[in-house]
C-alpha positions as CSV (number, residue, x, y, z in Angstrom):
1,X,0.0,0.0,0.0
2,X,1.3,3.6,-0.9
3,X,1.9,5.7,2.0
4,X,1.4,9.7,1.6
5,X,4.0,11.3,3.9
6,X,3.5,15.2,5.3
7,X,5.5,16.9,8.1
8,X,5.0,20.2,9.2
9,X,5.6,22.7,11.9
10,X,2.9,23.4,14.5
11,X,2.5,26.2,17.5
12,X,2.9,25.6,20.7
13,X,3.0,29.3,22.3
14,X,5.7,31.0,21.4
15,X,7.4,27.7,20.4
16,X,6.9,25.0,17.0
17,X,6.6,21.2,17.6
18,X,7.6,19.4,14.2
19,X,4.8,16.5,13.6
20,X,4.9,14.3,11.0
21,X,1.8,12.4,9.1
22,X,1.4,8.9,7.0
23,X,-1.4,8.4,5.5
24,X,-2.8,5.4,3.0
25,X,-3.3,6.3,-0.5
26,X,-6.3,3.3,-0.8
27,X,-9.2,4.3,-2.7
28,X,-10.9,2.3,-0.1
29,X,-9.7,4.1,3.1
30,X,-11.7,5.5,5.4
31,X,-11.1,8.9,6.5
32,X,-13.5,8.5,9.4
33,X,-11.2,6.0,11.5
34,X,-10.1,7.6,14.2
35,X,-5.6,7.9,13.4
36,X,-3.0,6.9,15.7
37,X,-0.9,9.1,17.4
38,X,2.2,8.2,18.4
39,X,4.3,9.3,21.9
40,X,8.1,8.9,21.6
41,X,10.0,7.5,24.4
42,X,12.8,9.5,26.5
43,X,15.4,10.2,24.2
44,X,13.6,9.2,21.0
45,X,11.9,11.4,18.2
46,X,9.6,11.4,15.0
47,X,12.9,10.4,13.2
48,X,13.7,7.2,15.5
49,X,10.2,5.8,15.0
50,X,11.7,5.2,11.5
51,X,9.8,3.3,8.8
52,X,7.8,1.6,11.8
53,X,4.6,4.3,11.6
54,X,4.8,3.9,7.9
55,X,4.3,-0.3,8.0
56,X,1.6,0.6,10.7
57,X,-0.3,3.1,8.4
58,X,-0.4,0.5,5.9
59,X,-1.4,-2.6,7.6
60,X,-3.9,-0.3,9.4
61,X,-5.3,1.5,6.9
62,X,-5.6,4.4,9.6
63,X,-3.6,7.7,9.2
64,X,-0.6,7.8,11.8
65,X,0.8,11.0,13.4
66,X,3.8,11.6,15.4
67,X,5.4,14.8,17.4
68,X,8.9,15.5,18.3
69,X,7.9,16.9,21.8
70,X,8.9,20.5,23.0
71,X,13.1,19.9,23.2
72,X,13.5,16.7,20.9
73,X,13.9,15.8,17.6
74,X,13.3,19.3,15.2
75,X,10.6,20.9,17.7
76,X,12.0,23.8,19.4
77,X,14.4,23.7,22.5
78,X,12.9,23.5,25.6
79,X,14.5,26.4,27.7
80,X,13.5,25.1,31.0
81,X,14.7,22.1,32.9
82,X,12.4,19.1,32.4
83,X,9.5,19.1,35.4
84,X,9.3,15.9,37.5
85,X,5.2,16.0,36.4
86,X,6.2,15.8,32.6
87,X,4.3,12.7,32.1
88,X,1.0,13.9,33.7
89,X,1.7,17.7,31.6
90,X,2.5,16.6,27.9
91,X,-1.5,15.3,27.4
92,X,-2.7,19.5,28.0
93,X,0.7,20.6,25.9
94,X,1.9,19.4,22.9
95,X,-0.5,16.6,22.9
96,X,-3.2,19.4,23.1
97,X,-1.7,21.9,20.6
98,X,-1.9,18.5,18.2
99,X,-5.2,18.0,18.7
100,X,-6.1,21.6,18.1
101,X,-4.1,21.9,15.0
102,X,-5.1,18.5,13.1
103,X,-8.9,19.3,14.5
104,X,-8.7,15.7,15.6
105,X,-12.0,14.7,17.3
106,X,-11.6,10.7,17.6
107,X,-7.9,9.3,17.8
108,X,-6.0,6.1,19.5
109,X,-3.0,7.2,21.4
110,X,0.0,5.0,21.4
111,X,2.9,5.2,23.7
112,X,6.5,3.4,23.8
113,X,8.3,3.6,27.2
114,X,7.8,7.1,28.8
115,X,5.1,8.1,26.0
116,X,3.2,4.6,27.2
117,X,2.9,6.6,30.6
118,X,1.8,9.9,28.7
119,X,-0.7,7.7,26.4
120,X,-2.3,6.3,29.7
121,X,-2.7,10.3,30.8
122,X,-4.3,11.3,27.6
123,X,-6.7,8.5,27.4
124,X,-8.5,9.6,30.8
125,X,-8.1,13.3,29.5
126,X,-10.0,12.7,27.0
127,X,-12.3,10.1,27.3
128,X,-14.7,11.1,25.2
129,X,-12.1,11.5,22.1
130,X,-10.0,8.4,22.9
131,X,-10.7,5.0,21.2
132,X,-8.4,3.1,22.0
133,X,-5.2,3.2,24.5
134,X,-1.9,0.7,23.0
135,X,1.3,1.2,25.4
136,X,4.4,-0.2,24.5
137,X,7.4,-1.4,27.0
138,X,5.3,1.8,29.2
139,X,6.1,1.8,32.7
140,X,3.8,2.1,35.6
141,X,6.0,3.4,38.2
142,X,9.4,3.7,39.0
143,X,11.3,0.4,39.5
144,X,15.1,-0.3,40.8
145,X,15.3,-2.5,37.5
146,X,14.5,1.1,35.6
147,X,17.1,2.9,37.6
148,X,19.9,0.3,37.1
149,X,19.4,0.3,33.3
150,X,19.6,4.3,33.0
151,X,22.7,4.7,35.5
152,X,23.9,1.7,33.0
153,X,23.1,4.0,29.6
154,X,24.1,7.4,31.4
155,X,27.5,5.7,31.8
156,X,27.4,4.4,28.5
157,X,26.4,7.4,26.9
158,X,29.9,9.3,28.9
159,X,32.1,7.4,26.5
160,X,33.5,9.7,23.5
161,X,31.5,10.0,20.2
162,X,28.1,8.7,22.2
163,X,26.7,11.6,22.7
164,X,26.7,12.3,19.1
165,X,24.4,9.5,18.3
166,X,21.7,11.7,20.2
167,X,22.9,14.7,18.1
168,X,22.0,13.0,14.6
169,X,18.4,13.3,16.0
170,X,18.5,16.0,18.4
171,X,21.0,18.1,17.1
172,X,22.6,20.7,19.9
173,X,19.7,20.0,22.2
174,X,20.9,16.7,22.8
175,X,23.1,17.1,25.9
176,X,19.4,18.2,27.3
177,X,17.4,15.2,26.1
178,X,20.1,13.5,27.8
179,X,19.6,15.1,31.0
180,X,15.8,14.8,30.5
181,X,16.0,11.4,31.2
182,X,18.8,10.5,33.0
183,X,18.8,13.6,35.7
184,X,14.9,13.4,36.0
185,X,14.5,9.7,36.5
186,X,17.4,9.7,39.1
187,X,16.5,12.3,41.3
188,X,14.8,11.3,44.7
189,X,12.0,13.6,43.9
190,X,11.0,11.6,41.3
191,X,11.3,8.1,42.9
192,X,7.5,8.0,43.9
193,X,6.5,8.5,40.6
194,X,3.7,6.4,39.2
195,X,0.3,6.5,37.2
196,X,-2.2,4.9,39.8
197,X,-4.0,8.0,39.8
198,X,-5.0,7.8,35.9
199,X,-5.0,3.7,35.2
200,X,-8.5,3.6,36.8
201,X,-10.1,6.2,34.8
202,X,-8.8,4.6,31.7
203,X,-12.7,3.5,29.7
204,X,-11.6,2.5,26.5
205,X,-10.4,-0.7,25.0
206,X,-6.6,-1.1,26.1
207,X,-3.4,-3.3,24.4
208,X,-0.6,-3.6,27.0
209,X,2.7,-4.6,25.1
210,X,5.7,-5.7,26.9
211,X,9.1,-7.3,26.1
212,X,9.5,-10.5,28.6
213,X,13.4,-9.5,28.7
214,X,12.9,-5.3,29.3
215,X,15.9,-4.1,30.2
216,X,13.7,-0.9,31.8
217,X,11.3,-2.1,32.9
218,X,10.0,-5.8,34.4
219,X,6.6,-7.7,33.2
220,X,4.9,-6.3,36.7
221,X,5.0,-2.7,35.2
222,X,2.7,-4.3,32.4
223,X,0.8,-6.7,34.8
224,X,-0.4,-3.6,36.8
225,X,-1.3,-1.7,33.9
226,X,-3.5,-4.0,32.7
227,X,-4.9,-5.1,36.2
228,X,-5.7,-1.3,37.3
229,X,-7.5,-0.4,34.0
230,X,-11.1,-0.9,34.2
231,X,-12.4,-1.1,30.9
232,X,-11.9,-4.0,28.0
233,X,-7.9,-4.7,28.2
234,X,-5.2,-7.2,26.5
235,X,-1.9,-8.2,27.7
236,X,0.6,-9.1,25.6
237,X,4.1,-10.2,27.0
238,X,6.2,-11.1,24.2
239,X,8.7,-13.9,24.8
240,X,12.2,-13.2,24.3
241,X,12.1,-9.6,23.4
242,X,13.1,-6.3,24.9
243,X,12.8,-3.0,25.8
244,X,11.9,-2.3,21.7
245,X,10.0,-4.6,20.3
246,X,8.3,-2.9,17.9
247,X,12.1,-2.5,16.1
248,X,13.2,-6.2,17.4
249,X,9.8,-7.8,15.6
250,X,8.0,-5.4,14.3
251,X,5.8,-7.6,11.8
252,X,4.7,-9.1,14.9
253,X,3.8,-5.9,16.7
254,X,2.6,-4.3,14.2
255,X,-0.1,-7.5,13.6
256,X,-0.9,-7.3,17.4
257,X,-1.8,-3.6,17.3
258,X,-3.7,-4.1,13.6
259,X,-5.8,-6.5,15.2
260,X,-7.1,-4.7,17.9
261,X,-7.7,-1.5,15.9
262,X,-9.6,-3.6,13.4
263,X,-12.4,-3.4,16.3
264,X,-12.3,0.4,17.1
265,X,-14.1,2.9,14.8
């Protein structure tokens, strides 16, 4: 299936958040299914979803968006250090300015990792817009597994010519994506983080991925994401697999999250 690719610039106060579009070029698409949206994960961008929303578009059928949020990718640098409620703030932000600029009235939010806790957000923010909720590898709180494997990359990431593999997709911001991630998770203020004040007021259908081998992240961030939300939920804990499945198998992700669009409007 041909894919129709459009990026643009949006406004998000005085700032621009690039977003980026795939849509199906099917005679028999329907423009009235609600699109995907996609959240990036800590350090990640529009760019490092690479061809993945492209595959999901065309499987789908459904139009997919993406956002480089305020400070990644080609949006505009943040100018303030990243706030410990960051998860709970991005669905009345960017997310919002998204919304407002696309006119988006129905959509299914999809999250990997960090953007899997901002999806959950969303989808009680707007209930009446949301159709579906799909987190990916998302955690539900912090976990001693979570903090070992970013002390692990923040070392990693020390070593010469590492940092650089940030600046391909952040450009000069990337010392502060970095630091988004690393010096926010870390910090005992942060350390009671969690979303058990949103999983309950999730009310649409849910799909809770996670890699059985998550570096970030064990299965019981998963297992209480789908036990706390309320409404019709899946589980899927894939054997073998990581803290990116969607890049390790993607033709098997991608067929987990076609199937249970295939039942949304």
């Amino acid at each position: 299936m041909n894919i129709q690719e459009h990026s643009e610039f949006i406004k998000l106060n005085d700032y621009e958040l690039y977003t980026k579009a795939w849509q199906p070029e099917t005679a028999d698409n329907d423009a009235t299914l609600a699109p995907i949206i996609l959240m990036h994960d800590s350090l990640g961008s529009v760019d490092l979803w690479r061809d993945f929303p492209a595959q999901l578009a065309s499987v789908s059928g459904r139009k997919v968006i993406a956002y480089d949020r305020l400070g990644f990718g080609r949006s505009s640098a943040n100018p303030d250090v990243l706030s410990t409620d960051f998860v709970y703030a991005e669905a009345q932000q960017g997310f919002k300015a998204l919304l407002q600029h696309y006119s988006i009235q129905q959509f299914i939010v999809m999250g990997h990792s960090v953007g899997g806790g901002m999806a959950v957000v969303i989808a009680t923010e707007y209930q009446e817009q949301c159709r579906g909720l799909i987190t990916i590898s998302a955690q539900y709180e912090v976990e001693e597994l979570t903090l070992s494997g970013i002390r692990e990359a923040k070392t990693g990431f020390a070593q010469p010519g590492q940092l650089e593999r940030l600046a391909k997709y952040h450009g000069d911001k990337a010392q502060w994506v970095l630091d988004a991630w690393t010096e926010t998770w870390l910090s005992p203020s942060f350390r009671q983080w969690n979303l058990e004040h949103y999983v309950g007021k999730v009310q649409c259908p849910s799909l809770i991925i996670h890699g059985e081998l998550d570096e970030y992240g064990t299965t019981a961030q998963a297992q209480k994401l789908f036990s706390g939300i309320q409404g019709d939920t899946e589980l899927e804990i894939l054997e073998g697999l990581h803290h990116m499945p969607h890049k390790e198998q993607p033709a098997l992700v991608t067929a987990l999250i076609c199937d249970f669009v295939n039942d949304l409007s």
